[in-house]
C-alpha positions in Angstrom: 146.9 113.6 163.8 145.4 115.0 166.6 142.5 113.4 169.2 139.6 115.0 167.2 140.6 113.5 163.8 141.3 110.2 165.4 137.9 110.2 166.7 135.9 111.1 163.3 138.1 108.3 161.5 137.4 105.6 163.5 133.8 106.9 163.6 133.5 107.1 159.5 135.3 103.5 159.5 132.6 102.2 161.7 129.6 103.7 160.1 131.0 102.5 156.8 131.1 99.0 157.7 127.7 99.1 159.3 126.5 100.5 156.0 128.0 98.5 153.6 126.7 95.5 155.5 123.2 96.5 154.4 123.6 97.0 150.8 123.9 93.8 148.6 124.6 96.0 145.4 128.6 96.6 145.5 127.4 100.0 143.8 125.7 101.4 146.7 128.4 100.5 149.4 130.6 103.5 150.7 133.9 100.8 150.0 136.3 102.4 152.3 139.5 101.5 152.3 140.9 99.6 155.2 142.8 101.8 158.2 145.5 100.3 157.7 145.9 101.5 153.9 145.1 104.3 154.9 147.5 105.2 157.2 149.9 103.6 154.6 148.5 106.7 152.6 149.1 109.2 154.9 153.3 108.2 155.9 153.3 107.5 151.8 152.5 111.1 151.5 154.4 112.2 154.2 157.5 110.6 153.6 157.8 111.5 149.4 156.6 115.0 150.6 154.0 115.1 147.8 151.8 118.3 147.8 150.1 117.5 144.2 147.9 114.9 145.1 144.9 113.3 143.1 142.4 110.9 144.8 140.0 109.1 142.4 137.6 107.4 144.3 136.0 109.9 147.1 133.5 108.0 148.1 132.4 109.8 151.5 135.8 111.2 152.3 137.6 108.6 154.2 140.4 108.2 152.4 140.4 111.5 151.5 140.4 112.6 155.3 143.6 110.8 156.0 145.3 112.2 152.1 144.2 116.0 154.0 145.7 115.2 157.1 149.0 114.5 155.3 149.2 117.2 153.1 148.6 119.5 155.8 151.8 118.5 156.7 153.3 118.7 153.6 152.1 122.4 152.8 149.8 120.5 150.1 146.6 119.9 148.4 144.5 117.3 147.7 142.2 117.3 144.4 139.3 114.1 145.1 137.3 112.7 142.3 134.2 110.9 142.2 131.2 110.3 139.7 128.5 110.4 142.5 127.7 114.0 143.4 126.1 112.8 146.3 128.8 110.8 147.7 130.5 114.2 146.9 128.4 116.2 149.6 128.6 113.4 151.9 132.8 113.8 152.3 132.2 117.4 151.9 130.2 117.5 155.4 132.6 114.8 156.6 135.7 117.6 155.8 133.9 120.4 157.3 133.8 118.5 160.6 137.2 117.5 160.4 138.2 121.7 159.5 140.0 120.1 156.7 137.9 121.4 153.7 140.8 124.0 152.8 142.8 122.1 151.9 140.9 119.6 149.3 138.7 120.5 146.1 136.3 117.8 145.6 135.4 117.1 141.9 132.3 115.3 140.5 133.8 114.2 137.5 134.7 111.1 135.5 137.9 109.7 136.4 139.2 109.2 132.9 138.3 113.0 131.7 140.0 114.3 134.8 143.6 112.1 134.3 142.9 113.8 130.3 142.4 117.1 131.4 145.5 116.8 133.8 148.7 118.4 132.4 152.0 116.2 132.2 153.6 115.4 135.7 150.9 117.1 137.4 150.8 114.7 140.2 153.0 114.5 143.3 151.1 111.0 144.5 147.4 110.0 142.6 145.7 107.4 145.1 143.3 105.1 142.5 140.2 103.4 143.8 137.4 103.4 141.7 136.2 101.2 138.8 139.1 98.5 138.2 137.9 97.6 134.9 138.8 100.6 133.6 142.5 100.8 135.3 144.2 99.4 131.9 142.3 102.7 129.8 143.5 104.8 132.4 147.0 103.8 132.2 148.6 106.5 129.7 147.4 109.4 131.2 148.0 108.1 134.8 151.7 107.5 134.0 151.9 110.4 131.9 150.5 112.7 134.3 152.6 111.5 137.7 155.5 113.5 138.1 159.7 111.6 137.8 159.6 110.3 140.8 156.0 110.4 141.9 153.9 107.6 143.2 150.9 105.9 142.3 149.0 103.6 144.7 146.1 101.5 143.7 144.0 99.8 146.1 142.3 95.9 146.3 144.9 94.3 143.9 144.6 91.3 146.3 141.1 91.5 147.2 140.4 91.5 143.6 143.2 90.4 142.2 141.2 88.6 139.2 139.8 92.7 138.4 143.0 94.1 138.1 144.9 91.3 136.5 145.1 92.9 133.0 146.3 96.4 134.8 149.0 94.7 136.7 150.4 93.2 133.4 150.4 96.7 131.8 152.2 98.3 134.7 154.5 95.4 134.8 155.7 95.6 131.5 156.0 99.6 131.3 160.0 100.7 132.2 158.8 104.1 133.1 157.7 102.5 136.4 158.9 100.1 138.8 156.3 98.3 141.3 156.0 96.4 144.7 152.7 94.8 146.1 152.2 95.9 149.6 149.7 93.2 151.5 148.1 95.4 153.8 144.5 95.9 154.0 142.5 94.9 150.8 146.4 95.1 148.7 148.1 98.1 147.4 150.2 98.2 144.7 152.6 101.1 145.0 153.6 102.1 141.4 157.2 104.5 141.3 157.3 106.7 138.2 161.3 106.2 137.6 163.1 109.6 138.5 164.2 112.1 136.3 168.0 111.2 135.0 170.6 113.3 137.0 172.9 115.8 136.1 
């Protein structure tokens, strides 16, 4: 990551903060993810080499920032959903200053349609952090549409571990996947689609 990206980041973590210290409703708050799960992201992408990746949860690009950076380095792409086309413009300014807007489509979409509309083991990595209640619906298409071997991460599963209680018991009792809880930042729970037998 070079000096100019490090800047903006810290920056957009800042003015995030400051925002979401003003805004009692939870709906209005940018709800960034921590740095530090995000640079759990970014090595997460770098080191399964993922090149398909899906971000559902935009917000105003933060996350999505640091999922760029990392597929830059993995000759690959990042596809970012969010329901809030104006949250959509906001990371789509925030990518134009970082000169990362080649290398991620941003979506205004519904989370659900776009896991429906994605073909099987479409997905290198998906990075979930949108509406929590809705994690245990999402379920079959998310593990039906990572690839053998691909990765899912889902943020605040300790921050809200009473939300996503229901999810984790689905993921938990799925053998397609094995799981670990990583307690950094708000909690992410990194979600291993089993590999394809071999040969």
């Amino acid at each position: 990551m070079d000096d100019d990206l490090d800047t903006l980041l810290d920056a957009l973590h800042r003015e995030g903060i400051e925002h979401d210290a003003t805004k009692p409703d939870r709906f209005d708050r940018l709800r960034n993810v921590e740095p530090d799960t995000a640079r759990l992201l970014a090595v997460l992408v770098r080191a399964t080499r993922a090149r398909a990746i899906l971000e559902l949860g935009t917000s105003n690009g933060y996350s999505t920032l640091w999922l760029a950076d990392a597929a830059r380095a993995t000759g690959g792409r990042v596809t970012s959903v969010d329901i809030d086309p104006d949250r959509s413009r906001l990371a789509a300014a925030n990518l134009d200053r970082a000169g990362l807007e080649s290398l991620v489509g941003l979506t205004v979409d519904d989370a659900a349609r776009v896991l429906a509309d994605s073909p099987a083991e479409a997905w290198d990595l998906i990075f979930l952090d949108a509406e929590r209640p809705a994690y245990p619906d999402y379920w079959p298409d998310l593990v039906r549409t990572l690839r053998p071997g691909g990765l899912l991460v889902v943020d605040n599963v300790i921050s809200h571990a009473d939300q996503v209680r229901d999810f984790r018991a689905v993921v938990a009792a799925d053998p397609r996947v094995t799981e670990a809880l990583a307690p950094t930042g708000a909690g992410a729970l990194l979600v291993a689609r089993e590999p394809a037998p071999a040969r």
